[in-house]
DOBALUM-646333 format. One record per residue (C-alpha): x negated, y negated, z. Coordinates in steps of 0.5 Angstrom, whole numbers, plus 2048, in hexadecimal, padded with zeros to 3 digits. Layout:
PT   X   Y   Z
PT   X   Y   Z
...
% end
This chain:
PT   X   Y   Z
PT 7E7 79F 731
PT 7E0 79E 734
PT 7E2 79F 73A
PT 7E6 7A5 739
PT 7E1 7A9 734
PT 7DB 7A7 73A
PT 7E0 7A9 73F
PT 7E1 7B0 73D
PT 7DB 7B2 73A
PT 7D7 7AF 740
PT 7DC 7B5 745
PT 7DA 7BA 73F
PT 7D3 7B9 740
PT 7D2 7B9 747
PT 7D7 7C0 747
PT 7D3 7C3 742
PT 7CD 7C0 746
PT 7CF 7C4 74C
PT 7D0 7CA 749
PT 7CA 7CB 746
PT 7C7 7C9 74D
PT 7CA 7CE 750
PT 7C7 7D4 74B
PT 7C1 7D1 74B
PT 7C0 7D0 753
PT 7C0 7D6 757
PT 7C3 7D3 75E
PT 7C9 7D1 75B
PT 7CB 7D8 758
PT 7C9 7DB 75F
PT 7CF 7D7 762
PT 7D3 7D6 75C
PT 7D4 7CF 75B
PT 7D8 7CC 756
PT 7D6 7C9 750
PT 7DA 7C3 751
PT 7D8 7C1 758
PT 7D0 7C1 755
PT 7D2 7BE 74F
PT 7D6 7B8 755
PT 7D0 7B8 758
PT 7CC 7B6 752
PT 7D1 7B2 750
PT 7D1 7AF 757
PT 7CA 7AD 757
PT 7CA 7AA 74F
PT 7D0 7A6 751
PT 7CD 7A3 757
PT 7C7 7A2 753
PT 7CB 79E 74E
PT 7CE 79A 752
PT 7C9 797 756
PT 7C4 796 750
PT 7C9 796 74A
PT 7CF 794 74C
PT 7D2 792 745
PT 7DA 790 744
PT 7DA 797 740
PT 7D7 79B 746
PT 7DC 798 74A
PT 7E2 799 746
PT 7DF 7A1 745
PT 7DE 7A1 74D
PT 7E6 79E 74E
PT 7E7 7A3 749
PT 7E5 7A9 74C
PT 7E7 7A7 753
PT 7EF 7A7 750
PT 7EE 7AD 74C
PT 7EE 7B2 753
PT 7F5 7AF 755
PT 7F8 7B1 74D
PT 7F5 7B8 74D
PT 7F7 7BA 754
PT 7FE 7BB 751
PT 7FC 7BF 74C
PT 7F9 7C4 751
PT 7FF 7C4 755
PT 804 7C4 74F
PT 800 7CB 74C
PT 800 7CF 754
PT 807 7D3 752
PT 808 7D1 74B
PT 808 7D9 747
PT 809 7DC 74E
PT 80F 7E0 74F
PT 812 7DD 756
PT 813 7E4 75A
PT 818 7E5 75E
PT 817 7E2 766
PT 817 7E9 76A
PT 812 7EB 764
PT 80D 7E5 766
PT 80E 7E6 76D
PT 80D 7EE 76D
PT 806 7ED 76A
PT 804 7E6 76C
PT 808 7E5 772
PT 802 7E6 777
PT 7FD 7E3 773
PT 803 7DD 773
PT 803 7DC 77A
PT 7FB 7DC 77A
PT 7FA 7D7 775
PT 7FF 7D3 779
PT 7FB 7D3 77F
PT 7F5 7D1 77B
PT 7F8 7CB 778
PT 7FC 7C8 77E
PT 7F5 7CA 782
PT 7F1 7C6 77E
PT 7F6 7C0 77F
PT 7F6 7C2 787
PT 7EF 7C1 787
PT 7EE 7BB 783
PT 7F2 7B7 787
PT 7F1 7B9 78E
PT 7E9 7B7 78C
PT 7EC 7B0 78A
PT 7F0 7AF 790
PT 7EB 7B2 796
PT 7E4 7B0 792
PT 7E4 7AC 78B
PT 7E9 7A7 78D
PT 7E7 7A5 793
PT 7DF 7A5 792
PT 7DE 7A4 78B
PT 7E5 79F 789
PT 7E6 7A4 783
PT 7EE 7A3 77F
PT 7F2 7A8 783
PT 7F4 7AB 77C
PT 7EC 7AD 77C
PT 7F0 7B4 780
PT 7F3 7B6 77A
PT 7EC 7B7 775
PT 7EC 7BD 776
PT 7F2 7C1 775
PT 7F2 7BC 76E
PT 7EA 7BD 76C
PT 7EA 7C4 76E
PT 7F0 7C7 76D
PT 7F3 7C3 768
PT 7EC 7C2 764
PT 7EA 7BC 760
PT 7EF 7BC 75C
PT 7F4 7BA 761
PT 7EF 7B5 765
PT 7EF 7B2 75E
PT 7F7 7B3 75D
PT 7F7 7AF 763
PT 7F3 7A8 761
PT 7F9 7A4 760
PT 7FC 7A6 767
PT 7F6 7A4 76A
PT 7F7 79D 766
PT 7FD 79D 769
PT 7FC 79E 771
PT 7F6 79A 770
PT 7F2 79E 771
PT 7ED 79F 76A
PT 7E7 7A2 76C
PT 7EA 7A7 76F
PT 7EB 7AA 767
PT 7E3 7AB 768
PT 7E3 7AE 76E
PT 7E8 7B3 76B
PT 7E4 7B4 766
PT 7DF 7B5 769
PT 7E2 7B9 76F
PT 7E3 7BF 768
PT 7DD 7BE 765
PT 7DA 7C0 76C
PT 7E0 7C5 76D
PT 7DE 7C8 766
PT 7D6 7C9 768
PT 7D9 7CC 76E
PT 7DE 7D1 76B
PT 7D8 7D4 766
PT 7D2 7D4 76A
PT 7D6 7D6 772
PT 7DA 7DA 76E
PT 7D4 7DD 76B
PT 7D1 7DE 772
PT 7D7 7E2 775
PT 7D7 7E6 76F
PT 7D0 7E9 771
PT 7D1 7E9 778
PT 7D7 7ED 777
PT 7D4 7F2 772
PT 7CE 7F3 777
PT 7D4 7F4 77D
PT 7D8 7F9 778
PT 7DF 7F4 778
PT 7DF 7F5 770
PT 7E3 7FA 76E
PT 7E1 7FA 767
PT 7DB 7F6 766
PT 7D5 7FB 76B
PT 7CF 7F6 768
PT 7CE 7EF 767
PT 7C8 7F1 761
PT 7CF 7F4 75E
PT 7D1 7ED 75B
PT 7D1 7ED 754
PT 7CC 7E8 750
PT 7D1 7E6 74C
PT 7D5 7E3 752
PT 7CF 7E0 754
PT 7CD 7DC 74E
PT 7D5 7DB 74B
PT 7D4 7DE 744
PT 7D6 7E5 744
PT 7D4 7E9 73E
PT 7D8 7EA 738
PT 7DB 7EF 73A
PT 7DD 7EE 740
PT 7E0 7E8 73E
PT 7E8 7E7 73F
PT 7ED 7E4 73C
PT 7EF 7DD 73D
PT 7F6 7DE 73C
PT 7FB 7E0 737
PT 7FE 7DD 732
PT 805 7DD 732
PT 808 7D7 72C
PT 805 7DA 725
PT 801 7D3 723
PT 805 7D2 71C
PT 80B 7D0 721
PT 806 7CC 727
PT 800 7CD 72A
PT 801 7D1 730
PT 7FC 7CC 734
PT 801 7C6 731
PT 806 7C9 734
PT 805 7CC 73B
PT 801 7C5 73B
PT 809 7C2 73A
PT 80C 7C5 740
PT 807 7C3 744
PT 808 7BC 742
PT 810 7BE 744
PT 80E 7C0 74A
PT 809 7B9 74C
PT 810 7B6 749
PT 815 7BA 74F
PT 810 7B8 754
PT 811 7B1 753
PT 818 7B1 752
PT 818 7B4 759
PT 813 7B0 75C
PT 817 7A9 759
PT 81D 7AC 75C
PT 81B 7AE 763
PT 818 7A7 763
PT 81F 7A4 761
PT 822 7A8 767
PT 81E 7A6 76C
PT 81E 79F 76A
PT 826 79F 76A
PT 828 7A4 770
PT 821 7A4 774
PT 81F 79E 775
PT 824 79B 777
PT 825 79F 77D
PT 81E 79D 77F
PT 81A 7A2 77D
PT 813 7A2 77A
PT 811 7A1 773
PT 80F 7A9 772
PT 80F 7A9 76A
PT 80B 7A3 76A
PT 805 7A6 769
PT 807 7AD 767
PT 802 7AF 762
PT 806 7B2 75B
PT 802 7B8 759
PT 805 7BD 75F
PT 80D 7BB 75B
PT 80A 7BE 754
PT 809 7C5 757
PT 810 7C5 75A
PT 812 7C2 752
PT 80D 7C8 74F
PT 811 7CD 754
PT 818 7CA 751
PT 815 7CB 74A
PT 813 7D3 74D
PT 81B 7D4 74F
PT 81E 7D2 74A
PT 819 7D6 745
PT 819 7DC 749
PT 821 7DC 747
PT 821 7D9 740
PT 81B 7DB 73E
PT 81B 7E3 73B
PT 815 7E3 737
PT 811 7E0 73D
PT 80D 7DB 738
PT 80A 7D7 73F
PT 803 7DB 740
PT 800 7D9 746
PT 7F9 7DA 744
PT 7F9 7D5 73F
PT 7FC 7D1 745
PT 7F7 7D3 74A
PT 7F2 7D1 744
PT 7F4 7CA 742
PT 7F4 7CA 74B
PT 7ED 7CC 74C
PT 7EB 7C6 746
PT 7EF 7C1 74A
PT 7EB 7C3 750
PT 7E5 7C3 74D
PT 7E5 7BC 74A
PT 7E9 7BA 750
PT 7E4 7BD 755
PT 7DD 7B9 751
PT 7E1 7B2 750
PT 7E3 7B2 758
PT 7DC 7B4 75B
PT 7DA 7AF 755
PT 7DD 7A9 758
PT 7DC 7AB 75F
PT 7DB 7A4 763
PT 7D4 7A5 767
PT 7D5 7A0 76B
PT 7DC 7A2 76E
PT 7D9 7A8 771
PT 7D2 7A5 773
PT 7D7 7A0 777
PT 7DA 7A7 77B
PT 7D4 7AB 77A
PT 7D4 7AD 781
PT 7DC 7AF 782
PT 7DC 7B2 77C
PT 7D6 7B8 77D
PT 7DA 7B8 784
PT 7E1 7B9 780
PT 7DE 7BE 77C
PT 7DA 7C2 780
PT 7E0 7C3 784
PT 7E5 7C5 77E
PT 7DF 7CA 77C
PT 7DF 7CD 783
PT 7E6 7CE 782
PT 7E6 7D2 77C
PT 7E1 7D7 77E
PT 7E4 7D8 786
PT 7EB 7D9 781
PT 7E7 7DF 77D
PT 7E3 7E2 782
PT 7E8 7E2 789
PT 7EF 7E1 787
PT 7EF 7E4 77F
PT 7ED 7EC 781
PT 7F2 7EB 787
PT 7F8 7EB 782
PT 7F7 7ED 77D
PT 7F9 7F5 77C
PT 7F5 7F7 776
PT 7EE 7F3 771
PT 7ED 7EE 777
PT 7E7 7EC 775
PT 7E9 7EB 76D
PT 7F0 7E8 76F
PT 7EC 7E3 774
PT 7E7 7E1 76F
PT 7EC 7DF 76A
PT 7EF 7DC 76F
PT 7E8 7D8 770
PT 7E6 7D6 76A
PT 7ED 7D3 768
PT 7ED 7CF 770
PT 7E6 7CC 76F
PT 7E6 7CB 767
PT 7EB 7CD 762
PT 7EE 7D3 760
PT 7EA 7D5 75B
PT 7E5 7D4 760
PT 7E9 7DA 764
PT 7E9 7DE 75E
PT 7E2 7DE 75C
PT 7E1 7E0 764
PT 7E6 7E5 763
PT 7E3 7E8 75C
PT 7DC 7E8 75F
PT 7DE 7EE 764
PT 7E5 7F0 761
PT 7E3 7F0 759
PT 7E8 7F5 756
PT 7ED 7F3 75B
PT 7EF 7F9 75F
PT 7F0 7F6 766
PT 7F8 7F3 766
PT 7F3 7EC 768
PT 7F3 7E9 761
PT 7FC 7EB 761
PT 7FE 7E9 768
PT 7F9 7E1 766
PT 7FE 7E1 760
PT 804 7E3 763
PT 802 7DE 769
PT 800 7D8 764
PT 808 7D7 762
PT 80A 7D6 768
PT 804 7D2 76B
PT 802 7CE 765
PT 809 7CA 766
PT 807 7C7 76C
PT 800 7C8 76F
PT 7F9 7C6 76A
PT 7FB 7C1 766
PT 803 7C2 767
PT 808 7BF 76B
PT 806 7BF 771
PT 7FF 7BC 76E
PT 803 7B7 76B
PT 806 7B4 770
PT 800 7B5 775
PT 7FD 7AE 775
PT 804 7AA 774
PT 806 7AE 77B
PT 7FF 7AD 77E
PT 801 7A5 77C
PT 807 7A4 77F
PT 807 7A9 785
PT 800 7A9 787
PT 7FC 7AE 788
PT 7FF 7B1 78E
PT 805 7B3 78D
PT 803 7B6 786
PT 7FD 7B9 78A
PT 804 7BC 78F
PT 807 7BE 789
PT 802 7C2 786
PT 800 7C5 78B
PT 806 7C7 78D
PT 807 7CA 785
PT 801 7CF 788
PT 804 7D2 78D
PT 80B 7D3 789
PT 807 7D7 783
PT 804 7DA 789
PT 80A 7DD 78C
PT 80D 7DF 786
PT 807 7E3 784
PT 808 7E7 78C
PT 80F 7E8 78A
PT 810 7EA 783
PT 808 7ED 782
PT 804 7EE 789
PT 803 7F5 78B
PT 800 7F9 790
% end
């Protein structure tokens, strides 16, 4: 019981912690950094402390504990994604999140095409990195550290476990990188007159840069949809989510069953050794959505309190993986690794500045920065960026983000693709999944030039 009461209270502490830093420390409310990457950072440097001068049985434990937590919690993020969101129609999605899909997808399989090519012509051959290292960037950056986390048994299984601390890593980089470029480009865009809304960079509120709006500019959490003599609505939306981890387990044992009896005996690799669980929990929280979208008249699953019970799992998740990251794994390829994340920023800025204003028709900027925020952070990182210049959401930028994530979030950042990235890699090398990315590029490439390119 120790354990568990000093490993909850310990994240408790070191959360509240970054808060209170961010509302006392001015750079940090200048480029909006997240409460719970500071309080990761400290917890950080106190763990390191402990360990090295006070390594007790009980500190041991508590940092096992968190180590383990991230893995559990990263279901839960993914299980609430489209729990309470009525799925609309697929020409609905893609009228209004057509081009803003395909943009994604380029940013996505680019960060992949990046990655390995630098693995192939520079960091394996001069540096001796796992040729798995090429996919950091698609996993830290677009998926976050909530996927690096999700993904620790998968490194464990290809052999490869400090690549769980360069993955962390790799997001808490991306994270830095989001706020602070992003909040860059957002400047550089309001002098240049490329925003449609926002005209000055003094225009953004204090109350977003310090994160505690007034009374009353305060919204609510979400509705309550269960009277509370019947259940606690909080029990019950929390119930469906445990459905949902539950069906993404199901399906995870049953693709492993499947490649066991019909696959590998026709001598293909093991794909779905490795394969990480918390991708098959969002495809359980859209079944759950379907089924509900059908049956339930009186809409009783509000995706805000969903996204409410997400942003806790994030939050905890996020000081619990910076916490427990291995300093040494990324002293070991502290070379490669600024290599490899020089490079993945330079590609999400080129992607902003050259290929964005190119093709979208409307909120350029805003539709790209979105874009940004959520390919170098998380998309909460996106939608921050995109309130900054956007408040009141009158460019289609916040809409097109909404309406791409249903069909981009089932594969890239934490999806499918994701998911399978390192097992590919592991079984097909570098370059044939190198090949296979960069021929996805030029594939979205063409389907935008004949479904949206105009002259």
């Amino acid at each position: 019981m120790d354990v568990v009461i000093f490993s909850f209270a310990g994240l408790s502490i070191f959360l509240l912690l970054g808060k209170y830093v961010r509302v006392k420390v001015k750079f940090f409310q200048k480029f909006f950094i997240p409460s719970a990457l500071i309080g990761g950072f400290i917890g950080l440097i106190v763990m390191q402390i402990l360990l090295l001068f006070y390594s007790t049985p009980l500190i041991k434990e508590v940092n096992d504990i968190w180590k383990m937590s991230p893995g559990f919690l990263i279901n839960i993020v993914f299980a609430t994604l489209f729990l309470g969101n009525r799925i609309p129609s697929l020409k609905t999605i893609w009228n209004i999140g057509g081009i803003q899909f395909l943009y994604g997808q380029v940013v996505a399989w680019g960060q992949y095409v990046v990655g390995l090519g630098l693995v192939l012509v520079l960091l394996t051959p001069f540096f001796g990195v796992n040729p798995m290292f090429g996919a950091l960037i698609e996993i830290g950056f677009e998926g976050g550290p909530g996927t690096a986390a999700g993904l620790a048994d998968t490194f464990k299984i290809l052999g490869w476990e400090e690549g769980l601390s360069l993955a962390l890593a790799t997001a808490t980089v991306g994270i830095f990188a989001s706020v602070v470029i992003g909040t860059v480009l957002i400047n550089i865009a309001c002098r240049k007159g490329q925003t449609e809304i926002l005209k000055r960079p003094e225009e953004i509120s204090k109350d977003l840069l310090m994160g505690i709006p007034e009374k009353e500019k305060r919204t609510s959490a979400g509705t309550l949809t269960t009277s509370l003599e019947s259940i606690e609505p909080m029990a019950y939306h929390t119930a469906f989510i445990g459905i949902a981890i539950f069906i993404g387990y199901i399906i995870l044992k049953f693709l492993i069953l499947f490649e066991n009896q019909f696959l590998t005996p026709l001598g293909l690799p093991k794909i779905m050794i490795g394969f990480p669980l918390f991708p098959l929990t969002m495809i359980g929280g859209i079944i759950i959505q379907i089924i509900m979208d059908r049956y339930d008249t009186k809409n009783t699953i509000d995706h805000k309190l969903m996204m409410r019970i997400n942003g806790l799992s994030i939050d905890f998740l996020v000081v619990a993986a910076i916490s427990t990251i291995s300093i040494k794994a990324i002293w070991t390829e502290i070379i490669p690794f600024t290599i490899l994340m020089i490079a993945g920023i330079i590609w999400n800025v080129f992607c902003v500045l050259t290929i964005a204003p190119r093709i979208f028709p409307n909120a350029k900027f805003e539709r790209s920065i979105v874009e940004f925020g959520m390919a170098t952070g998380v998309a909460s990182t996106g939608l921050l960026l995109l309130k900054i210049v956007d408040p009141d959401a009158k460019t289609p930028a916040l809409e097109a983000f909404g309406y791409k994530q249903i069909l981009h979030e089932p594969f890239m950042g934490g999806g499918l693709v994701t998911g399978a990235a390192l097992p590919l890699i592991y079984n097909y090398g570098p370059l044939a999944i190198f090949l296979f990315c960069l021929s996805m590029m030029v594939l979205w490439a063409i389907l935008y030039r004949f479904l949206f390119y105009k002259k």
